[in-house]
N, C-alpha and C positions, 0 to 999 in steps of 0.2 A: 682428518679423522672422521671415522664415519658417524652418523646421525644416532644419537642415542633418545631412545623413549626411558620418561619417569614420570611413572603417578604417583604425587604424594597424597596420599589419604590422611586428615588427620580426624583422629578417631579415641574413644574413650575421654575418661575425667581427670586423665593427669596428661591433657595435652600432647596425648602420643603424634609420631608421622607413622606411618606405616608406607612402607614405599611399594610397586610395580616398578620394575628395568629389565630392563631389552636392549638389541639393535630396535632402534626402526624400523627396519626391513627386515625385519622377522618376528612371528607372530609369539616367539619362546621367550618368557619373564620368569625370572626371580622376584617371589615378595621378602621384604627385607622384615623382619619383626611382625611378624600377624598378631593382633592381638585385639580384644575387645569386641570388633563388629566384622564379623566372617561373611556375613551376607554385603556388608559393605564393599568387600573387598573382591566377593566372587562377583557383584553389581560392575564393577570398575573392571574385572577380567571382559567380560559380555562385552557392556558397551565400545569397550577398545578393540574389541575381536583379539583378545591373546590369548594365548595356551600357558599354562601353570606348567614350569617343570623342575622347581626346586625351592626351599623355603631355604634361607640367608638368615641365622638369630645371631644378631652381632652382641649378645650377651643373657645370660639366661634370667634373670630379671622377670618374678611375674607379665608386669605390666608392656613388656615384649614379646612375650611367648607365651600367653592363656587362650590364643588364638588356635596352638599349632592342632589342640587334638579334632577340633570339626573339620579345621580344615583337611587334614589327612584322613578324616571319615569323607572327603569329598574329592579328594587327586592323592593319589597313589605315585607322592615324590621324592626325592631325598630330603634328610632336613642336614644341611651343611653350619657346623660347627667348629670352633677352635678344639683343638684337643685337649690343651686346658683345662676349658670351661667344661667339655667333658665331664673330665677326672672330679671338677671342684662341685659341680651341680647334679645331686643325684636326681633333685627336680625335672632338670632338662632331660636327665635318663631318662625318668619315664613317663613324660608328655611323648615324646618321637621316639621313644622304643626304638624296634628295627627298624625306623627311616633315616635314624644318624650316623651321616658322613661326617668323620673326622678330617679337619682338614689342619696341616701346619702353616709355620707362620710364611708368607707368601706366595702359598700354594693356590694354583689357579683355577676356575672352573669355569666350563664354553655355555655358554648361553645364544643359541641363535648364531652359531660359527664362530664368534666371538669370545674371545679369552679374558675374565673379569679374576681379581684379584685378590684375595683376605691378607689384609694388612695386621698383622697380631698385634693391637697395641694398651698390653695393660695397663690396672690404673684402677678402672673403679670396678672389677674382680679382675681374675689374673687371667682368662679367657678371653674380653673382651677382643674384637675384632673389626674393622672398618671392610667396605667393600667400593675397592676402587673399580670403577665400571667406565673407562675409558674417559670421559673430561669430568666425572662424577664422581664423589665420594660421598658413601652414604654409611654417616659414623656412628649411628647408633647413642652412647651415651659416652663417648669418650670426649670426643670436643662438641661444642653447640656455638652457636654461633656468636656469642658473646660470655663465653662459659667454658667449663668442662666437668666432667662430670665428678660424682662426689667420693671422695676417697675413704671417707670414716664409717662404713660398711664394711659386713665380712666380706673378706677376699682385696679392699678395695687398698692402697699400697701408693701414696703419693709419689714418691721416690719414680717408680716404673712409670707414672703417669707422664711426669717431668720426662723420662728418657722418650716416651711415644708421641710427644708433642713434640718435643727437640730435636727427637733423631727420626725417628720412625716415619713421622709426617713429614718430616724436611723431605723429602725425595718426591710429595705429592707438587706437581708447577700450581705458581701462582694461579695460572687461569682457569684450575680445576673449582667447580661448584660444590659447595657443600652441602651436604643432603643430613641435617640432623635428625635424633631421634625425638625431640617435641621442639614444640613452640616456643622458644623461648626470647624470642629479639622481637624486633620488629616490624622486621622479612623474615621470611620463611627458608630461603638460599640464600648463599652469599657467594662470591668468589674469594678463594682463598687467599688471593692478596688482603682484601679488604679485615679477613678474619685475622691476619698475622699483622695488619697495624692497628686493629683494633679491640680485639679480644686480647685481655690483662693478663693470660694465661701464656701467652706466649713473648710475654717482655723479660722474664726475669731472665736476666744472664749464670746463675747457677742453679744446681737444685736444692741448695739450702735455701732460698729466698723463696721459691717456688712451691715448696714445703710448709714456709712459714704462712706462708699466703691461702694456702689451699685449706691449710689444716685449721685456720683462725676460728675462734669458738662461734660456732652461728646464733643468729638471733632471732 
């Protein structure tokens, strides 16, 4: 498999990652989630030598996308979305206006010759999307690394979350790294063996227990 680039930026007050991915060997990246500090992130384009040629919002979520309007005041690129999430965030309408590319669920897009992947996997709204980028997955708010994301939100739907952890994710191999949307362990990646024996989110054998778990009153 060939050599993959990822800068994780983490950036703003609620512990964002904001990611760069690439091949390696080519200087064309996807940012995953812009949000917060634009200069931070065009800082990290410079120093790396990349070229910007499309923004990745794996869910429309302020705190993942208050990035997209500077940024698209500064590269003139797609902004790639679930269709979904579309339909459900008239927010995300008009932050990227005519930059959004609708994409479905599995639909691919090249980056640097390179074919990278939107995994549609609802849950915490019904747009949500991961992007698999060859041994990389960069999930956004759907799984974290000892977590998943939070269901008692508009759009957000335990049930579908269960079936995108259980089903959706099972086809990602163990040896794929997972690239979350914040901080929340105590690494920052993990391999996704490590996340399917030890994140509680993926033990439950049906989706009623999984339900129960997710949905428990928080404190």
């Amino acid at each position: 498999m060939e050599a993959l680039y990822v800068r994780q930026l983490k950036l703003g007050s609620m512990d964002n990652f904001v990611y760069l991915v690439g091949p390696k060997d080519s200087d064309e990246v996807l940012v995953v989630d812009p949000a917060w500090d634009v200069n931070a992130i065009e800082k990290a384009l410079v120093e790396d030598g990349k070229r910007l040629v499309g923004v990745f919002v794996s869910h429309c979520h302020g705190d993942h996308t208050n990035g997209i309007p500077e940024l698209l005041s500064n590269h003139d690129v797609p902004v790639y979305a679930q269709r979904a999430e579309v339909d459900f965030s008239a927010d995300l309408r008009e932050l990227a206006s005519g930059a959004l590319r609708q994409l479905g669920p599995g639909d691919t897009l090249t980056v640097g010759g390179r074919s990278f992947q939107a995994l549609h996997t609802p849950g915490h709204t019904p747009g949500s999307h991961c992007l698999l980028a060859q041994d990389a997955l960069v999930s956004g708010d759907t799984v974290f690394i000892n977590g998943c994301g939070r269901c008692d939100m508009r759009g957000g739907d335990p049930e579908a979350m269960y079936r995108s952890l259980s089903q959706v994710l099972l086809k990602v191999p163990d040896s794929t790294r997972l690239f979350p949307g914040h901080d929340y362990a105590s690494v920052p990646v993990a391999a996704m063996s490590d996340v399917r024996q030890h994140n509680p989110y993926f033990a439950f054998p049906d989706v009623s227990a999984f339900v129960a778990y997710r949905m428990r009153p928080r404190r």
